[in-house]
C-alpha positions in Angstrom: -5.6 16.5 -80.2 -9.6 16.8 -81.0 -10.2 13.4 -80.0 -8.2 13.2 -76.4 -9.6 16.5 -75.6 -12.8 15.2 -75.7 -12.3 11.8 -74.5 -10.9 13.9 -71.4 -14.6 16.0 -71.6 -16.4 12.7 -71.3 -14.2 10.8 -68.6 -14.7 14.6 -66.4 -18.3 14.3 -67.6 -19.1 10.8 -66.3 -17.6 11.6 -63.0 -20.6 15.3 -62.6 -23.3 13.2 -64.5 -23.2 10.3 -61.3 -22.2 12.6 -59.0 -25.6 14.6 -60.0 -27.5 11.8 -60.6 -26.3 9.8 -57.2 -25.3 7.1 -59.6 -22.3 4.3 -59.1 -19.4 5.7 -60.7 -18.3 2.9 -61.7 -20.9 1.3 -63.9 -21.1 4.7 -66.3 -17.2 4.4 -66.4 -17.2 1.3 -67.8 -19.7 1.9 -70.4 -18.0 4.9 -71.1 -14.7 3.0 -71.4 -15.6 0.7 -73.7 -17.5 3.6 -76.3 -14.5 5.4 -76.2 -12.0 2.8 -76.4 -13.9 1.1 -79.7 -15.4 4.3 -81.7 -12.7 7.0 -80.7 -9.6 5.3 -80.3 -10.2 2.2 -82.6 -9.7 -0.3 -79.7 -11.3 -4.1 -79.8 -13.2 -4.9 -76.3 -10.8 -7.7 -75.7 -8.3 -4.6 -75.3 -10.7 -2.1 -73.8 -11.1 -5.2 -70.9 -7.9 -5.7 -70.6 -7.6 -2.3 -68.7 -9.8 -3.7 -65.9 -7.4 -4.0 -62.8 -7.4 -7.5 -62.1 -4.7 -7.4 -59.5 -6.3 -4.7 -57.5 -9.6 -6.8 -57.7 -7.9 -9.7 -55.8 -6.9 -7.5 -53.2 -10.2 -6.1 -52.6 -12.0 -9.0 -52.7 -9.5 -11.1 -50.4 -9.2 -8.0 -48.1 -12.8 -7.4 -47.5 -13.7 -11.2 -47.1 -11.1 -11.5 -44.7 -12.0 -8.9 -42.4 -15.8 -9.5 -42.8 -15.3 -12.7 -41.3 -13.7 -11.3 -38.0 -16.8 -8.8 -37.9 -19.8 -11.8 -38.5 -17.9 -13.4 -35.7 -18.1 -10.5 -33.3 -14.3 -10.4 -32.8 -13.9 -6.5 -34.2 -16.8 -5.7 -31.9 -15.0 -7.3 -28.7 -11.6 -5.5 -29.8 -13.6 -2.2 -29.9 -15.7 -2.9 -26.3 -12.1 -3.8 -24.5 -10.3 -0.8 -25.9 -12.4 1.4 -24.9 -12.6 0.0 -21.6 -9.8 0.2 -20.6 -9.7 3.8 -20.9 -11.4 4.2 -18.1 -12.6 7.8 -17.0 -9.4 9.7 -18.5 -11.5 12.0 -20.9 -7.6 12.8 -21.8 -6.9 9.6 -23.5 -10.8 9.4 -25.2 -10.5 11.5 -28.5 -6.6 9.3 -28.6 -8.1 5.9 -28.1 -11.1 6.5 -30.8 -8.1 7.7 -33.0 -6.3 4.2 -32.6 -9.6 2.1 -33.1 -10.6 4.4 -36.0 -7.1 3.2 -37.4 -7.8 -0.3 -36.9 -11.1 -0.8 -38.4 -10.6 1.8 -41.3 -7.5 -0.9 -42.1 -9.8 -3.6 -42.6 -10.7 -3.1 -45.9 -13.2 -0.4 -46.4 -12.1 2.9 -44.7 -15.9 4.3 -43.8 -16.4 1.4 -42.1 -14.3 3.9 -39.3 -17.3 5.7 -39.6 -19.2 3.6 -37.0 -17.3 4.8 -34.1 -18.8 8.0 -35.0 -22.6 7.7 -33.5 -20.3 6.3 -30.3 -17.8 8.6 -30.2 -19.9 12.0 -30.3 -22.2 11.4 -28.0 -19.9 10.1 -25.4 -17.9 13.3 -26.1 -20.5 15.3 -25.3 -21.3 12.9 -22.0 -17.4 13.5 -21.1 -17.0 17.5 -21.5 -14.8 17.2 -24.7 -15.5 19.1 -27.5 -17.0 17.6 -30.5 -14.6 19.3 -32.7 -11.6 17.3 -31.3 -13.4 13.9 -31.5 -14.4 14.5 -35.2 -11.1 15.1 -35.9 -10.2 12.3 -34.5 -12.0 9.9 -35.9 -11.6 11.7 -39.3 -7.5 11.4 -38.9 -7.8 7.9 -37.6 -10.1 7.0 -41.0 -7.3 8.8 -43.3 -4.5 7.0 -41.9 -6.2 3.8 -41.6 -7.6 4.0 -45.1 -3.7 3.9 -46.8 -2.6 0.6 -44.7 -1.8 -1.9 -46.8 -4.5 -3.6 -46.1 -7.1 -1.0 -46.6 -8.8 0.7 -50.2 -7.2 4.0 -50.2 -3.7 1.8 -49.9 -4.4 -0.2 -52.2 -5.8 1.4 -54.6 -2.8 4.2 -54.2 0.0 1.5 -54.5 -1.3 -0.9 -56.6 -1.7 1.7 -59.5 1.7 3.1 -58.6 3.3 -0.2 -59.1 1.6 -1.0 -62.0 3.0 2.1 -63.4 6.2 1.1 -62.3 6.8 3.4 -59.6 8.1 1.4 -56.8 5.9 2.5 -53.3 6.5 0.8 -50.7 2.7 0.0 -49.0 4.3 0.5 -45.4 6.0 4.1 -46.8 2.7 5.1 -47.7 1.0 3.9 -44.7 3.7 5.7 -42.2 3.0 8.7 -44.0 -0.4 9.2 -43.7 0.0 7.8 -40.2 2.8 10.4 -39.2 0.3 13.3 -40.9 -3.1 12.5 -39.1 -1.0 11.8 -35.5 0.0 15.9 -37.1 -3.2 16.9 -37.3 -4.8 15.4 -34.3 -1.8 17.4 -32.1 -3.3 20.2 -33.7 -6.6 19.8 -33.1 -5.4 19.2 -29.4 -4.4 22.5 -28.7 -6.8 24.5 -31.2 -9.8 22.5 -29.4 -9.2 22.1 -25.5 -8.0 18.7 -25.9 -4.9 19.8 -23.2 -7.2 21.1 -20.5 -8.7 17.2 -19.8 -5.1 16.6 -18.6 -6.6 16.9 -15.3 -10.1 15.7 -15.7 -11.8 12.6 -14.9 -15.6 11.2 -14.5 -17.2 9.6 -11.9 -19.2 7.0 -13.8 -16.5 6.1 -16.1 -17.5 3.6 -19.3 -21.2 2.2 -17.7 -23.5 0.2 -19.9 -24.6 2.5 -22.3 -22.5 1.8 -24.7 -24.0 -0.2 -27.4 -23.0 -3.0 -29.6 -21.5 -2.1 -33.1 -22.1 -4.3 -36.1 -25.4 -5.3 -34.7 -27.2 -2.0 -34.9 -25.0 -0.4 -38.2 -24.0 -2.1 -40.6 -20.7 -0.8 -42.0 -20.8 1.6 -45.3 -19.9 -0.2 -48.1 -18.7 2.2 -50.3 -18.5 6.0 -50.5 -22.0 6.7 -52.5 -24.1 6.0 -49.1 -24.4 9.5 -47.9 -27.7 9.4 -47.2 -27.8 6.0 -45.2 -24.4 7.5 -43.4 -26.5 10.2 -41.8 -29.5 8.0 -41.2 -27.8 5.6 -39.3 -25.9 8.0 -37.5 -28.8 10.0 -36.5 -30.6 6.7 -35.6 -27.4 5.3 -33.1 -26.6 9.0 -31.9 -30.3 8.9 -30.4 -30.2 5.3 -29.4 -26.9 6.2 -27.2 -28.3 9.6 -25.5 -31.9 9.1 -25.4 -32.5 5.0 -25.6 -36.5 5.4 -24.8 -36.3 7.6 -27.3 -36.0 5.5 -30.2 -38.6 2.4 -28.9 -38.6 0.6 -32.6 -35.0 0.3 -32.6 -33.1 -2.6 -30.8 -31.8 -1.9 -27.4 -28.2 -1.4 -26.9 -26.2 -4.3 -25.6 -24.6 -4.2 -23.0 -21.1 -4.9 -23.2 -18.8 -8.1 -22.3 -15.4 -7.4 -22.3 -15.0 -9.0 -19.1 -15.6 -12.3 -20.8 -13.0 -14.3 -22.5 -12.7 -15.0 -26.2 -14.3 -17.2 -27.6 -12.6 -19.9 -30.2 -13.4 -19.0 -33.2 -12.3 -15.2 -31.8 -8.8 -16.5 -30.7 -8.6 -18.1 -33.9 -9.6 -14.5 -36.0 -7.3 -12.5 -33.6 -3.8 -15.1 -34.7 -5.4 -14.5 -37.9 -5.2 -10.9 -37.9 -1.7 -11.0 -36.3 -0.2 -13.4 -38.7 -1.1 -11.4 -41.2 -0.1 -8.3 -40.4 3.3 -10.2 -39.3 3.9 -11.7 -43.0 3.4 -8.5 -44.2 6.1 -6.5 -42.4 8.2 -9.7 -42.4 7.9 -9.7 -46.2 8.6 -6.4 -46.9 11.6 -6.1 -44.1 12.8 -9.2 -46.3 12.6 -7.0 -50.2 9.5 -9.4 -51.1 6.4 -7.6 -52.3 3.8 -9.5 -50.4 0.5 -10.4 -52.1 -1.7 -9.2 -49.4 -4.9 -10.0 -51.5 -4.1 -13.9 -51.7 -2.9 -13.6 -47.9 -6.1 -12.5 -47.0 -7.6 -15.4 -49.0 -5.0 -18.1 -47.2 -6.5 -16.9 -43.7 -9.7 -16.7 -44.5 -9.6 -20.1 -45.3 -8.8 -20.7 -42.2 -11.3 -19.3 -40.6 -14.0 -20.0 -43.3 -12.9 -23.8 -42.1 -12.7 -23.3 -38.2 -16.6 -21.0 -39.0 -18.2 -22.1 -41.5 -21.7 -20.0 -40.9 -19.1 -16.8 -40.7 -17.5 -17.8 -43.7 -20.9 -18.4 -45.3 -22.5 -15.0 -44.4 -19.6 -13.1 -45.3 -19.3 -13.7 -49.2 -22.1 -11.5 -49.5 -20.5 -9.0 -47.9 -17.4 -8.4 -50.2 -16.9 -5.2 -51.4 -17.9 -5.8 -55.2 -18.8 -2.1 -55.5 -15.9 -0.5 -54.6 -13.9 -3.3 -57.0 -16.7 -2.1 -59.7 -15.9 1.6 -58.7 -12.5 1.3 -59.2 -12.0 -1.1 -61.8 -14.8 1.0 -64.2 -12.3 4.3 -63.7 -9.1 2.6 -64.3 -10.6 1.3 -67.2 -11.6 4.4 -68.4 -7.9 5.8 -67.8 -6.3 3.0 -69.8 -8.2 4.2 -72.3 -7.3 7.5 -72.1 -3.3 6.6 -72.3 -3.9 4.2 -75.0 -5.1 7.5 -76.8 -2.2 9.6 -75.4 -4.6 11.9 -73.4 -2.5 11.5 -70.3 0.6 12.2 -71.9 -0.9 15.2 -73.0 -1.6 16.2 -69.6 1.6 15.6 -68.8 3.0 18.1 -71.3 0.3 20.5 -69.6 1.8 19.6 -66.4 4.9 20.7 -67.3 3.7 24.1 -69.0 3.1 25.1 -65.3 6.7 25.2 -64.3 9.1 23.3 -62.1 8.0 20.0 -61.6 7.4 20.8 -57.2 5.0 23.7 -58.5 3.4 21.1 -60.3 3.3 18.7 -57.7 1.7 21.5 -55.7 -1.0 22.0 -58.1 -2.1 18.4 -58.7 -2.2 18.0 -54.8 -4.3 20.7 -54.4 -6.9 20.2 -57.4 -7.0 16.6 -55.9 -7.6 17.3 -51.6 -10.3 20.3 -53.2 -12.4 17.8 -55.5 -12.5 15.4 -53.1 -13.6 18.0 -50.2 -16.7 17.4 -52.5 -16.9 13.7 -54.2 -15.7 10.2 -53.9 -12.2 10.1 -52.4 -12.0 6.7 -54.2 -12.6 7.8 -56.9 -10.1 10.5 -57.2 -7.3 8.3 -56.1 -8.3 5.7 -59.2 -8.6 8.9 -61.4 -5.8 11.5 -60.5 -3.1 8.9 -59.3 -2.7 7.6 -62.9 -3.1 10.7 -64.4 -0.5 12.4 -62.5 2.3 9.9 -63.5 3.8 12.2 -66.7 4.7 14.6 -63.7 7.3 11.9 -62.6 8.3 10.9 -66.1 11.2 13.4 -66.4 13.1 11.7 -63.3 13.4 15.0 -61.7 10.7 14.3 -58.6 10.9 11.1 -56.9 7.6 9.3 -58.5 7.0 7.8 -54.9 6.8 11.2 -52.9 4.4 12.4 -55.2 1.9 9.9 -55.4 1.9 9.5 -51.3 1.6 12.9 -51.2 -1.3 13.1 -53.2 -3.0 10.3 -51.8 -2.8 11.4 -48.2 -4.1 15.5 -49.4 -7.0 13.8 -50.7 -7.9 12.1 -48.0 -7.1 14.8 -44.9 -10.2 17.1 -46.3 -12.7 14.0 -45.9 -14.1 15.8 -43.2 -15.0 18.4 -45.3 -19.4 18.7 -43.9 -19.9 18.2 -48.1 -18.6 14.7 -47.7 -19.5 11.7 -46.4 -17.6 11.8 -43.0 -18.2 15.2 -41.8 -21.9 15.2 -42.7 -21.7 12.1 -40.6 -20.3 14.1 -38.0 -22.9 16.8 -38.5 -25.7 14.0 -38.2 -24.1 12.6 -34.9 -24.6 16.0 -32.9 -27.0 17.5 -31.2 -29.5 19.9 -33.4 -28.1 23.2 -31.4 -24.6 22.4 -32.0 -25.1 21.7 -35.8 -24.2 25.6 -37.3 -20.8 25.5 -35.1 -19.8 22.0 -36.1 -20.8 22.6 -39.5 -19.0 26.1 -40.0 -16.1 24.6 -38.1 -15.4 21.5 -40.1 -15.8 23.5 -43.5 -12.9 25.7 -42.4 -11.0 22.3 -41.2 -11.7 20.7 -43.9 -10.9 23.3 -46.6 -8.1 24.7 -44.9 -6.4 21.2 -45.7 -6.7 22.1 -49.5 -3.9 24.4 -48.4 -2.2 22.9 -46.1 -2.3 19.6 -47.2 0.0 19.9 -50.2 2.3 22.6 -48.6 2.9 20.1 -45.3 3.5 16.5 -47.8 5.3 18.6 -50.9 7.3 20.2 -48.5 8.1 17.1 -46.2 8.2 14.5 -48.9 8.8 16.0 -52.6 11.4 18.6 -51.5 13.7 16.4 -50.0 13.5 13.9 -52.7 13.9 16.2 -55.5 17.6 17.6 -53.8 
């Protein structure tokens, strides 16, 4: 008992001592892993190692190459331009169309790669009358549901460690969930934030030429320990798009060409990117579980052959630190049920009552750390760890785990995280204490809400 009690100190330990220290996670959990594993639990390397999620390291790796290739070859950017184009001057449909392309980059891999739409989005709020409240929510919900496709690190990292458990959930189930929660939230932002009264409204000037290229000027976060470079950037574009002569060192914005037509190797990413998402639905309509990691790989080759220059440039750009960040915690937790420390929180689990109170409570402990710290890293941490709660069969395993996947996610725009101070950083200076003040209550109210809205809508019904 001595020992898993303090093996549970150190893994909680590791996770304050790099938040403090604005160290990669990942890298003390792996070190930590392996001290544990050999000199508390009498474990040899070779079986320490063996913890190191290999599957969810393909589908990182294959995910992120893939999608880096249709970014090096400017087809995400010409995706982006058109979309937004053709939304013309309805300031209605604005907040609505940066929730949809939010969605579709977020699923790309890395989910604060959404957060480039931010230094666009603002400001042209601001331009259009709409409150800057409704468009970070937005772009918040879009990056939450986006993140849990099955292409996309919150997905995968929420799936993957489910079915490794054993615990059957579906990738699409978990991706119409969070989907169906955000579109929730986004309604409610609606009303709560004028979004009704630009029914009526339009704009003279429409989309002009301010709007500036994407990948060219910020590059996309790479994982969720670039705070700092978040809010530079953002601060950096946000003036670049409101004030251009303000910001003389930086590169002028291009101006857009959505009027011209594809290019080749752009037609070829774009069948890419359908065929893929195709296979996958096709797959799972059919009861196959589809490999989307060595999909990824199959069309990248493809367009590695048809580019090889994008091909080329984007190895460098797969996500190795989010595969680091999450392979070094699910090390560490291997560890910890090779020891029997998560079976002992699953006892404690079950001290707190019936099984939905204790859904409840994991939920919760989960949306309010990650209000604070790495939402990747609390998936990889708390998804494992709250397995024993399913153990007795008397909560569907499935419900719980989406459940607690999308609550931590929701409260990312939390002004203490990377998103909202994003946000924060993408406004102007006078408008900072009400956006601030506002996303903390948004953001914290989820801690609540959260887990009462997915217990209730998922859990409940599963546990009749």
């Amino acid at each position: 008992m001595e020992q898993q009690i303090a093996a549970l100190a150190i893994f909680v330990g590791v996770f304050v001592l790099a938040t403090l220290r604005k160290v990669h996670i990942g890298v003390l959990m792996f070190a930590a892993a392996a001290g544990v594993g050999v000199w508390m639990a009498g474990m040899t390397i070779d079986k320490v190692v063996s913890g190191f999620p290999i599957g969810i390291l393909v589908l990182l790796v294959g995910v992120t190459y893939f999608f880096s290739i249709a970014q090096a070859n400017g087809t995400i950017d010409r995706i982006i331009e058109m979309a937004i184009t053709k939304v013309g001057d309805r300031a209605f449909f604005l907040p609505i169309a940066f929730f949809a392309l939010t969605i579709g980059i977020s699923a790309m891999g890395s989910p604060l790669a959404g957060l480039v739409m931010a230094p666009i989005g603002m400001p042209l709020a601001k331009r259009y009358g709409i409150d800057r409240m409704l468009m970070g929510i937005a772009i918040g919900s879009g990056l939450s549901a986006g993140g849990f496709a099955p292409t996309s690190l919150y997905g995968i990292v929420t799936y993957g460690t489910a079915r490794a458990a054993g615990i059957d959930l579906d990738p699409l189930v978990l991706f119409s969930v969070a989907l169906g929660t955000n579109l929730l939230l986004l309604a409610a932002a609606y009303v709560m934030f004028g979004g009704f009264k630009l029914l009526n409204k339009r704009t003279a000037d429409g989309f002009g030429t301010q709007l500036p290229s994407f990948s060219a000027n910020r590059p996309t976060p790479s994982h969720p320990f670039e705070r700092e470079g978040n809010i530079a950037r953002g601060k950096q574009a946000a003036v670049q798009v409101l004030d251009p002569a303000a910001a003389p060192q930086a590169a002028a914005p291009e101006v857009p060409t959505s009027t011209s037509k594809l290019n080749r190797n752009q037609i070829i990413t774009v069948l890419c990117m359908a065929g893929l998402v195709v296979t996958v639905v096709l797959m799972s309509v059919l009861g196959s579980n589809p490999d989307i990691g060595v999909l990824c790989f199959a069309f990248a080759s493809v367009l590695t052959l048809c580019d090889p220059q994008s091909g080329k440039s984007s190895v460098a750009k797969i996500d190795w630190s989010t595969v680091l960040l999450v392979g070094g915690i699910i090390t560490f937790v291997g560890v910890l049920q090779t020891m029997g420390a998560v079976a002992m929180l699953g006892e404690a689990a079950g001290a707190v009552g019936t099984p939905l109170l204790a859904a409840l409570v994991i939920c919760g402990i989960g949306g309010l750390i990650s209000a604070f710290a790495s939402t990747t890293g609390m998936l990889a941490a708390l998804v494992p760890l709250a397995l024993p709660l399913v153990a007795s069969g008397d909560i569907a395993g499935w419900a719980v785990i989406a459940a607690l996947g999308v609550c931590s996610s929701i409260v990312d725009v939390s002004p203490f995280s990377t998103v909202g101070a994003t946000f924060v950083a993408t406004v102007d200076a006078d408008e900072r204490p009400r956006i601030t003040r506002l996303l903390t209550r948004w953001g914290l109210s989820m801690v609540v809400v959260g887990p009462l809205l997915l217990v209730g809508a998922l859990v409940v019904p599963s546990s009749l």
